[in-house]
KOLDRENMAR-432660 format. One record per residue (C-alpha): residue in one letter; residue number from 1; y, x, z. Coordinates in nm, 4 decimals. Layout:
BEGIN
{res:A n:NUM Y:Y X:X Z:Z}
...
END
This chain:
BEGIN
{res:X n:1 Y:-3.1900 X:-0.5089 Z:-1.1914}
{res:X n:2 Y:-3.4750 X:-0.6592 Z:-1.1043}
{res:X n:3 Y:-3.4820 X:-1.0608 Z:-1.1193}
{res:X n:4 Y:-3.6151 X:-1.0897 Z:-0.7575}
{res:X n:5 Y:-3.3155 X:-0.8709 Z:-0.6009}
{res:X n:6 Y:-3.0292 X:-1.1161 Z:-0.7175}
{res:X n:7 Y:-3.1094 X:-1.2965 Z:-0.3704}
{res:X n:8 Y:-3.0562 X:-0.9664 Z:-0.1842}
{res:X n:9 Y:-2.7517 X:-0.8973 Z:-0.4102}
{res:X n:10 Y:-2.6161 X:-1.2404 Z:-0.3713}
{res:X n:11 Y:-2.6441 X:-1.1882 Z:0.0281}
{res:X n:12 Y:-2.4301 X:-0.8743 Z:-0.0104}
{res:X n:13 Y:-2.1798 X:-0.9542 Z:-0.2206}
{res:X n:14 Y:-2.0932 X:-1.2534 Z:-0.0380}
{res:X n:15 Y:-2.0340 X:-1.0427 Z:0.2462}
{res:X n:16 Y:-1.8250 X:-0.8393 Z:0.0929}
{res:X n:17 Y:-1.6345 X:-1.1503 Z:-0.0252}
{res:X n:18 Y:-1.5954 X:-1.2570 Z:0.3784}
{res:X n:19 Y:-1.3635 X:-0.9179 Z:0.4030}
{res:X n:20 Y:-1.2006 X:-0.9652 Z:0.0726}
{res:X n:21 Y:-1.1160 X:-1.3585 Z:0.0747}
{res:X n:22 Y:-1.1201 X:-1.6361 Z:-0.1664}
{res:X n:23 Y:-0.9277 X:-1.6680 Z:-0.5261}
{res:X n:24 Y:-0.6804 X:-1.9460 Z:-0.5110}
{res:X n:25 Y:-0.8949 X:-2.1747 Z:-0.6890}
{res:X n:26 Y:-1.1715 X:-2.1115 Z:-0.4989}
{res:X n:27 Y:-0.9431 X:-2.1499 Z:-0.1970}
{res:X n:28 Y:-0.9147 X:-2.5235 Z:-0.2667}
{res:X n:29 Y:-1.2444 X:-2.6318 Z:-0.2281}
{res:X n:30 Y:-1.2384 X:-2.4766 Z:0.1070}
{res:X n:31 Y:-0.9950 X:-2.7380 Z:0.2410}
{res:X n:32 Y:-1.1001 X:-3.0567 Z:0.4936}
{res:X n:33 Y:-0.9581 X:-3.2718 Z:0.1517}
{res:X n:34 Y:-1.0525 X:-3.1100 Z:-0.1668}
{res:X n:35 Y:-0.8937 X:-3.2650 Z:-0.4462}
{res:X n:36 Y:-1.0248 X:-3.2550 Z:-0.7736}
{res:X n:37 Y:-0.6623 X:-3.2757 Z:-0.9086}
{res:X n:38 Y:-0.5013 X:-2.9672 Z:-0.7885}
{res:X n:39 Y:-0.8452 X:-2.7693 Z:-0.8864}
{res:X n:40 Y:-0.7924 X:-2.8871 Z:-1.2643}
{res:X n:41 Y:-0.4604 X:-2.7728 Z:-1.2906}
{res:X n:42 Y:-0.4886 X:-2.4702 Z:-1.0898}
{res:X n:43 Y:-0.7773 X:-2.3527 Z:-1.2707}
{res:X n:44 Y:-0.6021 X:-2.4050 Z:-1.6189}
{res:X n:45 Y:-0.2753 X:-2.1983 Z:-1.4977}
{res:X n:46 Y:-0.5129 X:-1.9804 Z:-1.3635}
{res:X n:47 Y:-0.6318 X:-1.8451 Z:-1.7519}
{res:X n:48 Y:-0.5481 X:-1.5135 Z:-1.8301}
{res:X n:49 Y:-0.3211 X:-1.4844 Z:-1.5241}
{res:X n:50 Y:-0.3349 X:-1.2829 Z:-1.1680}
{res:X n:51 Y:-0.4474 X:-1.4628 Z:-0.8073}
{res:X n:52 Y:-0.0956 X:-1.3595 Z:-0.7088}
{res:X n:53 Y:0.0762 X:-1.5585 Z:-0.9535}
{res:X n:54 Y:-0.1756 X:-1.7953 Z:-1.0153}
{res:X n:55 Y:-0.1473 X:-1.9332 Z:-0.6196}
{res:X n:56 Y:0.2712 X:-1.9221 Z:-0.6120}
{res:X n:57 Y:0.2820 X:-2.0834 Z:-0.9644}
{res:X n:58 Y:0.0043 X:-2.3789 Z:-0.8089}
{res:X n:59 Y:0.2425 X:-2.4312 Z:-0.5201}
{res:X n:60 Y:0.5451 X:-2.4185 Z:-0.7079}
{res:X n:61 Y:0.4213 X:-2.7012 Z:-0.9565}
{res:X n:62 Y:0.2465 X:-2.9690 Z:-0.6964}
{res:X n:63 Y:0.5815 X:-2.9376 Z:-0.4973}
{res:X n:64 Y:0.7246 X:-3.1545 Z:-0.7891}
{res:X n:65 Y:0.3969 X:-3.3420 Z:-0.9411}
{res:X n:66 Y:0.0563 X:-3.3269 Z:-0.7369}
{res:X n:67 Y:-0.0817 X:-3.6542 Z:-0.8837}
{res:X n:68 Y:-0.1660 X:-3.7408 Z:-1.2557}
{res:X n:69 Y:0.0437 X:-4.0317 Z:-1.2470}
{res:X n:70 Y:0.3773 X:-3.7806 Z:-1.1396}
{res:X n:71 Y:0.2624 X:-3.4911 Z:-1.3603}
{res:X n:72 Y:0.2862 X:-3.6893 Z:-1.6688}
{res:X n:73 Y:0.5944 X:-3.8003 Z:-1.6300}
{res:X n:74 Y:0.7271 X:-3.4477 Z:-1.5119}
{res:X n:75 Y:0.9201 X:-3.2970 Z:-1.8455}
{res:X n:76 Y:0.7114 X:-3.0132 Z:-2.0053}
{res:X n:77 Y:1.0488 X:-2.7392 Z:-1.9362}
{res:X n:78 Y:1.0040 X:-2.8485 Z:-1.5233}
{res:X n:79 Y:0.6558 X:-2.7065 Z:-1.5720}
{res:X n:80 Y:0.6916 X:-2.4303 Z:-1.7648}
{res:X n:81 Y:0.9648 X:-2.3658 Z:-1.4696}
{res:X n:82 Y:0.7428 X:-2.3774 Z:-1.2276}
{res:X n:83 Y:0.4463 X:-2.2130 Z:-1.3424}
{res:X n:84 Y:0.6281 X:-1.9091 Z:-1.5101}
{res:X n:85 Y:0.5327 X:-1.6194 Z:-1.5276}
{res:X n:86 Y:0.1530 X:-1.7396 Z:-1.5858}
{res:X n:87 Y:0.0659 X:-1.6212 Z:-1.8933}
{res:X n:88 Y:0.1211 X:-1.8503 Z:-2.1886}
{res:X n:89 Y:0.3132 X:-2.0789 Z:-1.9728}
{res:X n:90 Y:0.4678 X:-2.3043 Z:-2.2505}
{res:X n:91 Y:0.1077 X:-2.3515 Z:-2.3707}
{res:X n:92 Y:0.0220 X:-2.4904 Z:-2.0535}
{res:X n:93 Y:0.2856 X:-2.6689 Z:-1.9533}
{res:X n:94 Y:0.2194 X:-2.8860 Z:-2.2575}
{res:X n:95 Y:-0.1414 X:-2.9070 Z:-2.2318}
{res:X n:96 Y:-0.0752 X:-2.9699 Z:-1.8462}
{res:X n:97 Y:0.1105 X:-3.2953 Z:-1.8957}
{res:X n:98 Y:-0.1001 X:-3.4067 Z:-2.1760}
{res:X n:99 Y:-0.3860 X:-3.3538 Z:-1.9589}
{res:X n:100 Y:-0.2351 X:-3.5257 Z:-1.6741}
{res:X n:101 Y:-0.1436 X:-3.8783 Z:-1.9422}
{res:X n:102 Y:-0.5407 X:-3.8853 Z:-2.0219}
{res:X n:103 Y:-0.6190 X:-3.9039 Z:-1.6962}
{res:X n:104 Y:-0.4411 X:-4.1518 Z:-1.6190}
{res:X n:105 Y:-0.5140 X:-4.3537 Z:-1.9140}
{res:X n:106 Y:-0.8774 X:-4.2838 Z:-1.9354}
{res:X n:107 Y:-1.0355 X:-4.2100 Z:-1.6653}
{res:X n:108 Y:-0.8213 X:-4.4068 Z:-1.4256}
{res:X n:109 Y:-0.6430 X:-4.0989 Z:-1.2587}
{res:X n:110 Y:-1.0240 X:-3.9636 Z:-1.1977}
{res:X n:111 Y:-1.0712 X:-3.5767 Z:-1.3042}
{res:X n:112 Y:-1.4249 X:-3.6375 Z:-1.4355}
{res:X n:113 Y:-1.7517 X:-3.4865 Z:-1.2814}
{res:X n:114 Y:-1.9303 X:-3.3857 Z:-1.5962}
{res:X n:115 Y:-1.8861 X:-3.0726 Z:-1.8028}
{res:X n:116 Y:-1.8693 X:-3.3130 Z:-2.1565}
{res:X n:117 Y:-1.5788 X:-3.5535 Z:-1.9948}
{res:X n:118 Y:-1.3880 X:-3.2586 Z:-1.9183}
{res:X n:119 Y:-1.4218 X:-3.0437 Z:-2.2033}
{res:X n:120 Y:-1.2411 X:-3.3727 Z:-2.3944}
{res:X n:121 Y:-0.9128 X:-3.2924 Z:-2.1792}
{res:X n:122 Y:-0.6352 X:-3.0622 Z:-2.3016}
{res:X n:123 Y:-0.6774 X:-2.7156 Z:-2.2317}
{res:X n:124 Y:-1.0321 X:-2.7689 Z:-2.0744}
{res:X n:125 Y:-1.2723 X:-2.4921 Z:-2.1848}
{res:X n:126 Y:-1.6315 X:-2.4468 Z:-2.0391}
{res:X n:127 Y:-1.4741 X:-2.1770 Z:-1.7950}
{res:X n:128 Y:-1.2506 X:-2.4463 Z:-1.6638}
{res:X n:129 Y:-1.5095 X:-2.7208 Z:-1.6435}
{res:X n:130 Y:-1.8109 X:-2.5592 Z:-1.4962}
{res:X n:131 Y:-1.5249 X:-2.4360 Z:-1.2285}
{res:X n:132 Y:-1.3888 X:-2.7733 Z:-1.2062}
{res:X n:133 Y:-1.7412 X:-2.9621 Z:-1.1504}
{res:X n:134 Y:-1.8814 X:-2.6950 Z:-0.8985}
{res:X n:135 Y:-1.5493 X:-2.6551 Z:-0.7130}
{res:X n:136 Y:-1.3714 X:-2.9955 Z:-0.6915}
{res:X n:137 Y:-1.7055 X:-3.1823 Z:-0.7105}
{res:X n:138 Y:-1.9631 X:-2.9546 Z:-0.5905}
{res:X n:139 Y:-2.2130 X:-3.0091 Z:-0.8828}
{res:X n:140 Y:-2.4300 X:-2.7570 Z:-1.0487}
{res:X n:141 Y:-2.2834 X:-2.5763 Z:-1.2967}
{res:X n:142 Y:-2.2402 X:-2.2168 Z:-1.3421}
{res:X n:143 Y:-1.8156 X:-2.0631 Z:-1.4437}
{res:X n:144 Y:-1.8732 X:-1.7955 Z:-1.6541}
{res:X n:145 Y:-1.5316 X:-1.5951 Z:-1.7254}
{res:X n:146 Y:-1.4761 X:-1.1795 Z:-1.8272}
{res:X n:147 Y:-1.6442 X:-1.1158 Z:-1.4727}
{res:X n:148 Y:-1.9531 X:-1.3135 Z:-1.5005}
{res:X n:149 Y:-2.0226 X:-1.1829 Z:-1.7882}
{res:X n:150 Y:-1.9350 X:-0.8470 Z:-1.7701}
{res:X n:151 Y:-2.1358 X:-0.7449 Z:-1.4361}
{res:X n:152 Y:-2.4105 X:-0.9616 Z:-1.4741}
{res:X n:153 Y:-2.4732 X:-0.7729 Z:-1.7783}
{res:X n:154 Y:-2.4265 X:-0.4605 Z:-1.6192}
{res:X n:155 Y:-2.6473 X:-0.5472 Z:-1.4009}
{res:X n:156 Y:-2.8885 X:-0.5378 Z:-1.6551}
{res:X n:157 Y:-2.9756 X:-0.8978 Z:-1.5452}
{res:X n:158 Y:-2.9066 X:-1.0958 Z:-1.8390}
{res:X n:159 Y:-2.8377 X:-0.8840 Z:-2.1893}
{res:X n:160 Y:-2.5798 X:-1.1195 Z:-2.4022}
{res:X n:161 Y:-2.3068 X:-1.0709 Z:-2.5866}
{res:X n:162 Y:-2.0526 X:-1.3458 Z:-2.5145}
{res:X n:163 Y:-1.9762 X:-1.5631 Z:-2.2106}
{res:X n:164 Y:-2.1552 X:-1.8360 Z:-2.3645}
{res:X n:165 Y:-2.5008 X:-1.6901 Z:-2.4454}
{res:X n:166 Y:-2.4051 X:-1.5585 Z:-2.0654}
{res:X n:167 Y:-2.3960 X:-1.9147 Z:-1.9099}
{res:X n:168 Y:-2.7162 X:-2.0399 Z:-2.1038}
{res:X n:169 Y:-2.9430 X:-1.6811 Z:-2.0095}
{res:X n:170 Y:-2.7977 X:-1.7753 Z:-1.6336}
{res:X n:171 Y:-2.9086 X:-2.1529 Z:-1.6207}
{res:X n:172 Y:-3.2221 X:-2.0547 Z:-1.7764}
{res:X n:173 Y:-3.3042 X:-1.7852 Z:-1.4822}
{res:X n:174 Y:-3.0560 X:-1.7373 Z:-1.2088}
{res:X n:175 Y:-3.1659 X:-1.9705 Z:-0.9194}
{res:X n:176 Y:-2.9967 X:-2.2613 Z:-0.8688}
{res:X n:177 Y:-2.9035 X:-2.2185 Z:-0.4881}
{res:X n:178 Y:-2.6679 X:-1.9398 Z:-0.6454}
{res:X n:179 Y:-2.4894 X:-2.1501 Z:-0.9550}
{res:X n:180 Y:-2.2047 X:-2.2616 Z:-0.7551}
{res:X n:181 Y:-2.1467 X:-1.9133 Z:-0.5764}
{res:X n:182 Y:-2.1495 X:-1.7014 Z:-0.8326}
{res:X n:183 Y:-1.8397 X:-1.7274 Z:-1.0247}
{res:X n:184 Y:-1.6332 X:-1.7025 Z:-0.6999}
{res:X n:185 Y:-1.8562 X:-1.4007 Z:-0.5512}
{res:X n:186 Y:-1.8073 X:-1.2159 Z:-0.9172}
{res:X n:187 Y:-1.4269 X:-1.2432 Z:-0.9986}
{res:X n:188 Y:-1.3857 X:-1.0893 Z:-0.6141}
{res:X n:189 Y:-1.5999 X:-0.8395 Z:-0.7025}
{res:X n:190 Y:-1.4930 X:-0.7648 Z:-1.0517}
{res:X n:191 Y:-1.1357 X:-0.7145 Z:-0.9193}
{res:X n:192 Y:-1.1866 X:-0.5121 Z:-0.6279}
{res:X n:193 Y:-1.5235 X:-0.2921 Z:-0.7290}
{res:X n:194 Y:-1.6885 X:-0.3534 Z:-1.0198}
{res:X n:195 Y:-1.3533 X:-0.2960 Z:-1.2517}
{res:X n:196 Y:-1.3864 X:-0.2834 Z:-1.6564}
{res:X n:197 Y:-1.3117 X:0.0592 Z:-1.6944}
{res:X n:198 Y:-1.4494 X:0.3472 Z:-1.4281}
{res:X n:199 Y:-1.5716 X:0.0832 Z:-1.1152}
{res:X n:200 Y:-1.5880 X:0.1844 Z:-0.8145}
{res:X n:201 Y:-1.9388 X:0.2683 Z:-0.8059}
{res:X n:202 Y:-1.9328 X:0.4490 Z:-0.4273}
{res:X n:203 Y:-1.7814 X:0.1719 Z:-0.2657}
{res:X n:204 Y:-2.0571 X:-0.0899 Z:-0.4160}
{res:X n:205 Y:-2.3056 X:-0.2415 Z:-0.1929}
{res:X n:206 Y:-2.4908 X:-0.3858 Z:-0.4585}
{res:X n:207 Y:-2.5232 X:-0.0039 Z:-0.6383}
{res:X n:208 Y:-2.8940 X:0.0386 Z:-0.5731}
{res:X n:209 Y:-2.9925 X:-0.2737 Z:-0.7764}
{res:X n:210 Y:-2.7575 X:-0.2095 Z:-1.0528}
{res:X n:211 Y:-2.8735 X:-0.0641 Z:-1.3714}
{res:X n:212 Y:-2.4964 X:0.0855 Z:-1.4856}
{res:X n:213 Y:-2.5839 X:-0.0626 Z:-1.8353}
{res:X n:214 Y:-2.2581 X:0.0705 Z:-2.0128}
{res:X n:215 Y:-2.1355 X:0.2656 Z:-1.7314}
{res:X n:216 Y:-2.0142 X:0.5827 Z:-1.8854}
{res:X n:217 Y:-1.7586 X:0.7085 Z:-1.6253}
{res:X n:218 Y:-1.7297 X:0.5362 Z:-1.2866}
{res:X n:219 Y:-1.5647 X:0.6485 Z:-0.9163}
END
């Protein structure tokens, strides 16, 4: 791919996102009140887990906690309750509540803006934050999970080997207009088209500017 098509790309895929529809997460900050809150924890039950359980599991938990002050007093089985089947439930259920108590006692029941006062949370990664401070806050920052990284290196726009060299080659060249967007635009597109093994190569609108890199058997 060219670097001056990803505007022409962009354009595309998020019209092919317009039939699809939003992730959960994504979802949120959609709503006439976004809150912050419910983005955090969404987005960490969200790890290694499917939009169809992810969105139940999000309801299912703010029905009984949907402010830090509640969550962290909510006992760690009532979460793992609600959020199961997630994967690694019992992991997050702990790091949930723990997450929800530092809040609350350091940042005055505020889910920070910045990527560094997240990542100091339990079970905050750099997936989670960048997700966290473009969704709930709508600051730059730029989610890179197993989609990001995968198609944007098949592509052939960035050439990296993990999702962090993936988030650093996209700051350093992707405009910024498209930082927010992507993450959303690429885990629609990763699940419905652009699939790890054999995508769905007839069906993509972006094919023409995509240089297959990796692409050994496709549909």
């Amino acid at each position: 791919m060219k670097d001056r098509d990803i505007h022409a790309v962009m354009r595309l895929l998020k019209a092919e996102m317009a039939q699809i529809g939003l992730p959960p997460v994504s979802a949120m900050a959609e709503e006439d009140v976004v809150d912050p809150f419910r983005i955090l924890i969404s987005t960490i039950i969200s790890a290694r887990t499917k939009d169809e359980v992810t969105g139940p599991a999000s309801e299912r938990l703010f029905a009984l906690a949907d402010s830090p002050e509640t969550m962290q007093r909510l006992p760690e089985e009532e979460i793992e309750k609600a959020i199961f089947p997630a994967g690694f439930y019992r992991t997050k259920a702990k790091a949930i509540r723990r997450a929800a108590r530092e809040l609350v006692e350091r940042f005055g029941s505020r889910v920070p803006d910045t990527i560094e006062e997240l990542l100091t949370l339990p079970g905050v990664g750099r997936k989670t934050a960048n997700l966290v401070v473009t969704l709930a806050h709508n600051r730059a920052g730029i989610c890179v999970d197993t989609h990001v990284h995968r198609i944007t290196n098949r592509w052939g726009y960035v050439k990296t080997k993990t999702p962090l060299e993936t988030e650093r080659a996209l700051r350093a060249k992707l405009p910024r207009r498209h930082w927010i967007a992507i993450n959303t635009i690429l885990v629609m597109h990763g699940q419905n088209i652009c699939k790890p093994l054999s995508p769905l190569c007839s069906r993509c609108p972006v094919f023409r500017y995509c240089d297959r890199v990796g692409v050994t058997r496709s549909r």
